[in-house]
C-alpha atoms as a printed R data frame, in Angstrom:
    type eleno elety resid chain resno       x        y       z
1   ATOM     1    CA   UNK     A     1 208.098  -90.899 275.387
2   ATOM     2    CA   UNK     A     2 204.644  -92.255 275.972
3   ATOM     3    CA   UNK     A     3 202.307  -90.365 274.053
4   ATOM     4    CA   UNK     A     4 198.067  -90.795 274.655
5   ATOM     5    CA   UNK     A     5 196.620  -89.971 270.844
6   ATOM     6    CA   UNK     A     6 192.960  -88.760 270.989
7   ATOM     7    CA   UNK     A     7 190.794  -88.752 268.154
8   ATOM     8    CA   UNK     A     8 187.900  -86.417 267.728
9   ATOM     9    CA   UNK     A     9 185.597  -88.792 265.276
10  ATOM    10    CA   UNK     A    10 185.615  -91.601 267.893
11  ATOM    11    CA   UNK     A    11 185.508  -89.088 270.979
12  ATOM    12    CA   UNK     A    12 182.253  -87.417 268.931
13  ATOM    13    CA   UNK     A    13 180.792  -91.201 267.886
14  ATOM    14    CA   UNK     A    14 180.943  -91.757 271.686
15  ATOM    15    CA   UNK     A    15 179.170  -88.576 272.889
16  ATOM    16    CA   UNK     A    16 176.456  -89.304 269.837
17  ATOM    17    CA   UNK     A    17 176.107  -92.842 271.361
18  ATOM    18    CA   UNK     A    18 176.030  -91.100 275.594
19  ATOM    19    CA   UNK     A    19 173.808  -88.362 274.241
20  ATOM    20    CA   UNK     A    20 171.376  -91.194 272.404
21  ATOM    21    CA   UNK     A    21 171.073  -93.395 275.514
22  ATOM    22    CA   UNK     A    22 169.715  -90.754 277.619
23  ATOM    23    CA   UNK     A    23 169.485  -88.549 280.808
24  ATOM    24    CA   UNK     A    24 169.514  -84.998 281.501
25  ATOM    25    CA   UNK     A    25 172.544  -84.250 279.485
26  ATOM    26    CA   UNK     A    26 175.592  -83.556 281.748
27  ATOM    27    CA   UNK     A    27 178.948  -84.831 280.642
28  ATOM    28    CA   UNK     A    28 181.468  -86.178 283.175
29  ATOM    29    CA   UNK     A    29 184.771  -84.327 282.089
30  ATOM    30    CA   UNK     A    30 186.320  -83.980 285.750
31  ATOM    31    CA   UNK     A    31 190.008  -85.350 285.793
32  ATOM    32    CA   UNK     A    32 191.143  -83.335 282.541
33  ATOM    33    CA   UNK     A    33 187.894  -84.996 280.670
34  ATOM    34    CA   UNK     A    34 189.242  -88.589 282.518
35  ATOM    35    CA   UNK     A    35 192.543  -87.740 280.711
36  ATOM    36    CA   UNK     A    36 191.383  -87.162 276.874
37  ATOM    37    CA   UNK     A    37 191.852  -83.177 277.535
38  ATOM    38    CA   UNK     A    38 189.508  -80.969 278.949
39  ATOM    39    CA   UNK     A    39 188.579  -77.925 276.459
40  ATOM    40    CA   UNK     A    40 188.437  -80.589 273.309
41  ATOM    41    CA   UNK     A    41 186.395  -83.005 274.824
42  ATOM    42    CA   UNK     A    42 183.629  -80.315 276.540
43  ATOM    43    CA   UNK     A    43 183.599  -78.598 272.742
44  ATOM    44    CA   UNK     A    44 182.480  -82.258 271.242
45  ATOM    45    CA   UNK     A    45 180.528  -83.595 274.102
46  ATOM    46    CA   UNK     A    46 178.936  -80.147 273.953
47  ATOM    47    CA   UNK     A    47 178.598  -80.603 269.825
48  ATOM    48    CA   UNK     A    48 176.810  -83.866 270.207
49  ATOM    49    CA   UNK     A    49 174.264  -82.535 272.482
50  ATOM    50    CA   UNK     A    50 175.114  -82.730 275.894
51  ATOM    51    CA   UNK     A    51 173.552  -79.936 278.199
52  ATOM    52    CA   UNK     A    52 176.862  -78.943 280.587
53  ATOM    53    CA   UNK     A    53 179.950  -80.707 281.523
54  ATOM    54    CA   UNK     A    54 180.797  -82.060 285.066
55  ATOM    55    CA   UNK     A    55 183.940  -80.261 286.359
56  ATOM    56    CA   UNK     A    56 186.426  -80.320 289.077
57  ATOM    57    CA   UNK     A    57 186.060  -77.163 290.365
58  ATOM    58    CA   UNK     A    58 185.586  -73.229 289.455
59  ATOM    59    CA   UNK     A    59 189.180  -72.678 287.830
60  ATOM    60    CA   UNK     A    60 187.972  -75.329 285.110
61  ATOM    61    CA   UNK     A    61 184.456  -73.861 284.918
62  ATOM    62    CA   UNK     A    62 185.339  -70.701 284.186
63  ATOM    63    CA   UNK     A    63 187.605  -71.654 281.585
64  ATOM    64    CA   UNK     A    64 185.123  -73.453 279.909
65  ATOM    65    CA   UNK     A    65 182.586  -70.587 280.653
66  ATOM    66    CA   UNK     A    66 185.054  -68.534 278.069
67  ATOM    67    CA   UNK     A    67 184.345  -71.140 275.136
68  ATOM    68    CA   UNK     A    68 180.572  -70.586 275.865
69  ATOM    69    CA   UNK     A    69 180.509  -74.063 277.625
70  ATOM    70    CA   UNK     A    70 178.318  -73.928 280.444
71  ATOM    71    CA   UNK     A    71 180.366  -76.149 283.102
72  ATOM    72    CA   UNK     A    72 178.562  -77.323 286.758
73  ATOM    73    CA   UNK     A    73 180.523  -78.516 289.809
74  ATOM    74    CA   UNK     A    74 177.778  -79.561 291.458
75  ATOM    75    CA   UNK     A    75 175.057  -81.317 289.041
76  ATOM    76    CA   UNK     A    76 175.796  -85.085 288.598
77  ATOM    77    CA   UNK     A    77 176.946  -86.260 285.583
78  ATOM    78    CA   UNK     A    78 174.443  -89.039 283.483
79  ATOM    79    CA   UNK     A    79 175.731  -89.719 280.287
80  ATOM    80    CA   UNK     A    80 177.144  -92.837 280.315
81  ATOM    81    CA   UNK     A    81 181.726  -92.398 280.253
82  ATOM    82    CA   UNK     A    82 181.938  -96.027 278.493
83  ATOM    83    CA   UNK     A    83 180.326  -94.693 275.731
84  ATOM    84    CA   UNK     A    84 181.261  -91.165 275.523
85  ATOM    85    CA   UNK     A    85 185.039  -92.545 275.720
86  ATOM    86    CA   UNK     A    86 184.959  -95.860 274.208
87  ATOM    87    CA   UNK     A    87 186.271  -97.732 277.174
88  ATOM    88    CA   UNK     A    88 185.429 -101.483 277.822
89  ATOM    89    CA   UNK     A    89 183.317 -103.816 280.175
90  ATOM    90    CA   UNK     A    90 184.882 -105.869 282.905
91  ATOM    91    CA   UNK     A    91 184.768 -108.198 279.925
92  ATOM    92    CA   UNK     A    92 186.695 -106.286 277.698
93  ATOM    93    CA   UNK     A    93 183.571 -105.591 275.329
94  ATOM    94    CA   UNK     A    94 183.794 -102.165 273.726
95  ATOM    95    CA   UNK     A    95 180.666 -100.132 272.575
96  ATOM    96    CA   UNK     A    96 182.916  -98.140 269.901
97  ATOM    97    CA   UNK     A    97 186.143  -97.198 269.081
98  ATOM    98    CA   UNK     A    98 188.325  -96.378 272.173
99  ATOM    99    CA   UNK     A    99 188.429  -92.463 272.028
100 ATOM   100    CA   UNK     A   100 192.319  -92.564 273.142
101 ATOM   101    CA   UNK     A   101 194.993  -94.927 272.060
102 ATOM   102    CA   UNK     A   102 198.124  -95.099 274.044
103 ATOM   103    CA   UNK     A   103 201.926  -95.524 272.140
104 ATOM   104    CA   UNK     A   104 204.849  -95.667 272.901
105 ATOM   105    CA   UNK     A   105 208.320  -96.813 270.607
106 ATOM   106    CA   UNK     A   106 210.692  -99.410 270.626
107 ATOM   107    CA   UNK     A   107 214.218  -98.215 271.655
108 ATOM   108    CA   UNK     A   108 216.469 -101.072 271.284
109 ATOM   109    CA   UNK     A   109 216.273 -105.059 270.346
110 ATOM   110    CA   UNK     A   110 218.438 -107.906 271.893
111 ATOM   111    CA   UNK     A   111 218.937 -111.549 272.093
112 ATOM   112    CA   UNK     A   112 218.514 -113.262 275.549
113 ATOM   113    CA   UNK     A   113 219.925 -117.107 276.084
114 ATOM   114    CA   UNK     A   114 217.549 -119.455 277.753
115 ATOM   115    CA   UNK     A   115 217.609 -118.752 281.778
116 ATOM   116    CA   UNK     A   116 218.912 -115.415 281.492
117 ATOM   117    CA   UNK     A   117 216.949 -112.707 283.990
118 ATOM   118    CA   UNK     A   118 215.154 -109.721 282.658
119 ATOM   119    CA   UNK     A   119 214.714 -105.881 284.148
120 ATOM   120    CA   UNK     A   120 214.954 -105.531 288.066
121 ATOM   121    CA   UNK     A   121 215.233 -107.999 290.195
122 ATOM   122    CA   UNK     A   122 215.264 -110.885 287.537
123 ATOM   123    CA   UNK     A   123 211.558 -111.637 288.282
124 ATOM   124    CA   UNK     A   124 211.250 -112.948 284.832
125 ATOM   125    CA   UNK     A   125 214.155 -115.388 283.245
126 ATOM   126    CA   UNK     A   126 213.624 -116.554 280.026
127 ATOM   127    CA   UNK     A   127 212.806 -119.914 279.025
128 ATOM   128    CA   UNK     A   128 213.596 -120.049 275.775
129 ATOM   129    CA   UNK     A   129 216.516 -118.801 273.834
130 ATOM   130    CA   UNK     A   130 214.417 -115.465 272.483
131 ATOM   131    CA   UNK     A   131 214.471 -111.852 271.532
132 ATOM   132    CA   UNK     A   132 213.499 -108.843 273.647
133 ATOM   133    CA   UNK     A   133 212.593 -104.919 272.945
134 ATOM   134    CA   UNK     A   134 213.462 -101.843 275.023
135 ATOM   135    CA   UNK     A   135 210.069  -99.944 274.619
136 ATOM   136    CA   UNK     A   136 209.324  -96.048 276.241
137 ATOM   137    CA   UNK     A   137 206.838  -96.671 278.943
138 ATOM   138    CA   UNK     A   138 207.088  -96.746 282.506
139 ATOM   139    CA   UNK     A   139 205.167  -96.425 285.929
140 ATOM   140    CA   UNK     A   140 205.665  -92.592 285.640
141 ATOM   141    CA   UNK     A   141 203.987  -92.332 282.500
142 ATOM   142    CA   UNK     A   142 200.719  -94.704 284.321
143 ATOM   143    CA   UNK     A   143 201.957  -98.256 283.417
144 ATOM   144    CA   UNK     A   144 201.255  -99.749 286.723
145 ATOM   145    CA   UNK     A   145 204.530 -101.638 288.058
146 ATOM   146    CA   UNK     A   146 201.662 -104.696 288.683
147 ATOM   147    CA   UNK     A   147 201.204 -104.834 285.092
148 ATOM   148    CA   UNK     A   148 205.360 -106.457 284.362
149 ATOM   149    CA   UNK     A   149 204.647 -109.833 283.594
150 ATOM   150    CA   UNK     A   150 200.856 -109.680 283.378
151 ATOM   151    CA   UNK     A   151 200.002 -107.086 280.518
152 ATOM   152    CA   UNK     A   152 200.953 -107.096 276.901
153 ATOM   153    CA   UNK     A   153 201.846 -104.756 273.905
154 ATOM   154    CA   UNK     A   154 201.225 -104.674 270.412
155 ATOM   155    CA   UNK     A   155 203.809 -104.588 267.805
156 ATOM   156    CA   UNK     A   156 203.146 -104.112 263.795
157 ATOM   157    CA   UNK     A   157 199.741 -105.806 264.858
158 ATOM   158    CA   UNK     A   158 200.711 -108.687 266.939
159 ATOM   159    CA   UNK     A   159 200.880 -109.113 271.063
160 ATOM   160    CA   UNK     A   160 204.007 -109.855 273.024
161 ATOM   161    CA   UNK     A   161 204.377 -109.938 276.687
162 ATOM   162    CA   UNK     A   162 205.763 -107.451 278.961
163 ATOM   163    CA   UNK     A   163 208.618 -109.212 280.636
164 ATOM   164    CA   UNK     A   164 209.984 -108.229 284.235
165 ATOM   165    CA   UNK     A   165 209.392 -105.459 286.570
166 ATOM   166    CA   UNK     A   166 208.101 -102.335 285.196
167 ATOM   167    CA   UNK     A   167 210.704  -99.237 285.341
168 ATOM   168    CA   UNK     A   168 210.344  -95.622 285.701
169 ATOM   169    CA   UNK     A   169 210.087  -94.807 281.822
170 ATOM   170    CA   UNK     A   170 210.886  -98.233 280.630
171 ATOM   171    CA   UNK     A   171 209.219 -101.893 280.038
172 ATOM   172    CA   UNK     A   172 211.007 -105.547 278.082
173 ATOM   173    CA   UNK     A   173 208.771 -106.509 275.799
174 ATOM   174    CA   UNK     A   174 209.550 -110.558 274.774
175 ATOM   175    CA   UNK     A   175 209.258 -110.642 270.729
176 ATOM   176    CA   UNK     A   176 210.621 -114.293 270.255
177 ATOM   177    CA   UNK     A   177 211.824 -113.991 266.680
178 ATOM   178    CA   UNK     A   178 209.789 -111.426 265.854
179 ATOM   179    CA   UNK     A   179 211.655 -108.916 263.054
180 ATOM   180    CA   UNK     A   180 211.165 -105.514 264.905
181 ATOM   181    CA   UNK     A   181 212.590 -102.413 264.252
182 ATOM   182    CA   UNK     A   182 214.228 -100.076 266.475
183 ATOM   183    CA   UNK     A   183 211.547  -96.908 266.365
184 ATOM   184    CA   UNK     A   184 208.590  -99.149 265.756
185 ATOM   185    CA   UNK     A   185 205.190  -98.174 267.541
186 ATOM   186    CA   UNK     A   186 204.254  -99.706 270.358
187 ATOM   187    CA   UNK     A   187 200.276  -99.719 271.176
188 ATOM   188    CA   UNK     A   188 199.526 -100.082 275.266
189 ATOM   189    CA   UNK     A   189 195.734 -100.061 274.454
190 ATOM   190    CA   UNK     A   190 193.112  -98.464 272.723
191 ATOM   191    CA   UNK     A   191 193.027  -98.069 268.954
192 ATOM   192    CA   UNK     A   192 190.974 -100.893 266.502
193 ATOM   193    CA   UNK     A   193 193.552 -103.754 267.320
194 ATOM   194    CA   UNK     A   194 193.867 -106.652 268.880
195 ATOM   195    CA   UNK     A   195 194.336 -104.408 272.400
196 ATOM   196    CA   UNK     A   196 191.817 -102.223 271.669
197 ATOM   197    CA   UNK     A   197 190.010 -103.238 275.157
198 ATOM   198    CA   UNK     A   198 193.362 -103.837 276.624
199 ATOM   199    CA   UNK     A   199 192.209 -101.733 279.718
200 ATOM   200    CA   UNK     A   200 189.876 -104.464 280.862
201 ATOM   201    CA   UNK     A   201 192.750 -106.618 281.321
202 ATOM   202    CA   UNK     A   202 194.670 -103.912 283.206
203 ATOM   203    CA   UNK     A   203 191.547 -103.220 285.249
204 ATOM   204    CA   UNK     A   204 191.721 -106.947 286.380
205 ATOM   205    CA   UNK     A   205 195.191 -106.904 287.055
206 ATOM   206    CA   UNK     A   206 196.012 -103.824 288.983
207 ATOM   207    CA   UNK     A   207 192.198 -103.366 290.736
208 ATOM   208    CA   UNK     A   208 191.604 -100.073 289.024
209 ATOM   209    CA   UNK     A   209 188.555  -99.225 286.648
210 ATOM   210    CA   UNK     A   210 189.146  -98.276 283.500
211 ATOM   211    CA   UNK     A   211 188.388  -94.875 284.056
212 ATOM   212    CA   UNK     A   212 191.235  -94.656 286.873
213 ATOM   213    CA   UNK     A   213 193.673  -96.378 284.465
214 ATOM   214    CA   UNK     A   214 192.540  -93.818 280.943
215 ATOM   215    CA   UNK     A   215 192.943  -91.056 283.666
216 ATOM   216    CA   UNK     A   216 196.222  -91.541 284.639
217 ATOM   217    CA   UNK     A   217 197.653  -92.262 281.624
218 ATOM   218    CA   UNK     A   218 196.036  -89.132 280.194
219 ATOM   219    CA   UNK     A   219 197.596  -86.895 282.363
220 ATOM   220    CA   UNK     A   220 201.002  -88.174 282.490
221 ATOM   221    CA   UNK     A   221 201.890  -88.386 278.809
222 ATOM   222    CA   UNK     A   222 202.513  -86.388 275.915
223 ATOM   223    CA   UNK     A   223 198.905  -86.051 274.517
224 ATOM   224    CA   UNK     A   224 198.214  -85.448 271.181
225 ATOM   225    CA   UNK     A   225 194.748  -85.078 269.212
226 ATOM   226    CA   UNK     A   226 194.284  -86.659 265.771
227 ATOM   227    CA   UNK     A   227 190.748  -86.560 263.379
């Protein structure tokens, strides 16, 4: 399972930082709050100062309207989404802490002789005599198949290379000699490590912003809030 973890003290230092650079005050939480969760993210953006919230349509705003949100499909939003969710520049700077962090686990661990092909297809073989993990994460879950062989993870704080084609629910992660254990977190990007503005790389690869890419993910994994 792919799991998106929000946390409320970076999603509120982000809407402090949106609110602070200006404009009339309207949120843009359209596309489940770009994936971080609707309802939370309208009751900080809302805390921090922001006017209304920018919705997708009247089912959304009238949910809102029932937390004493006022909610607008029409007014354009103007507070700034890089800040208000933490994500980076084309050039991977970052403004604040990422507001979500997406994890997954490792499964399993195996060796792999030199030459041997990895996942689908045997895009990838290895060229060295190395080590690889089974970690939850797929193109289902928003891992975009262009990512296999382009993107990384992070592993008990260091980055290994995603190996091969891209399953369903599924990715090879290379460790080399790594010493992982089966069950260890797996961090895609966000978070205060090394992949923290991991999403600028994906944006490069795949063509997608970053608010596309936080979007999808989002929506398509287990998502749970943390302080």
């Amino acid at each position: 399972m792919l799991r998106a973890v929000v946390s409320r003290s970076a999603l509120a230092a982000g809407a402090d930082r949106a609110v602070a650079a200006g404009g009339a005050g309207i949120a843009d939480l359209r596309r489940d709050a770009w994936g971080h969760g609707l309802i939370e993210a309208a009751r900080v953006a809302t805390a921090a100062g922001a006017r209304a919230v920018r919705v997708d349509g009247e089912r959304e705003r009238a949910l809102l309207a029932s937390e004493g949100i006022t909610a607008t499909c029409e007014e354009p939003a103007d507070l700034d989404p890089r800040l208000l969710y933490g994500l980076p520049d084309a050039e991977g700077a970052l403004t604040g802490t990422p507001a979500m962090r997406v994890v997954g686990r490792v499964l399993s661990t195996k060796d792999i002789a030199a030459g041997s092909g990895v996942s689908y297809g045997y895009i990838h073989r290895a060229p060295v005599d190395s080590r690889l993990a089974l970690v939850t994460g797929g193109y289902a879950q928003g891992v975009v198949r262009a990512l296999g062989s382009s993107a990384s993870v992070e592993i008990d704080g260091v980055v290994h290379p995603i190996v091969g084609r891209i399953a369903m629910d599924v990715c090879v992660v290379d460790i080399g000699d790594a010493d992982v254990e089966p069950s260890a977190e797996v961090t895609y990007f966000g978070g205060t490590g090394p992949l923290a503005a991991g999403l600028a790389h994906w944006s490069k690869v795949t063509g997608m912003t970053a608010g596309e890419l936080v979007a999808v993910v989002g929506q398509r994994t287990e998502r749970t809030w943390v302080a």
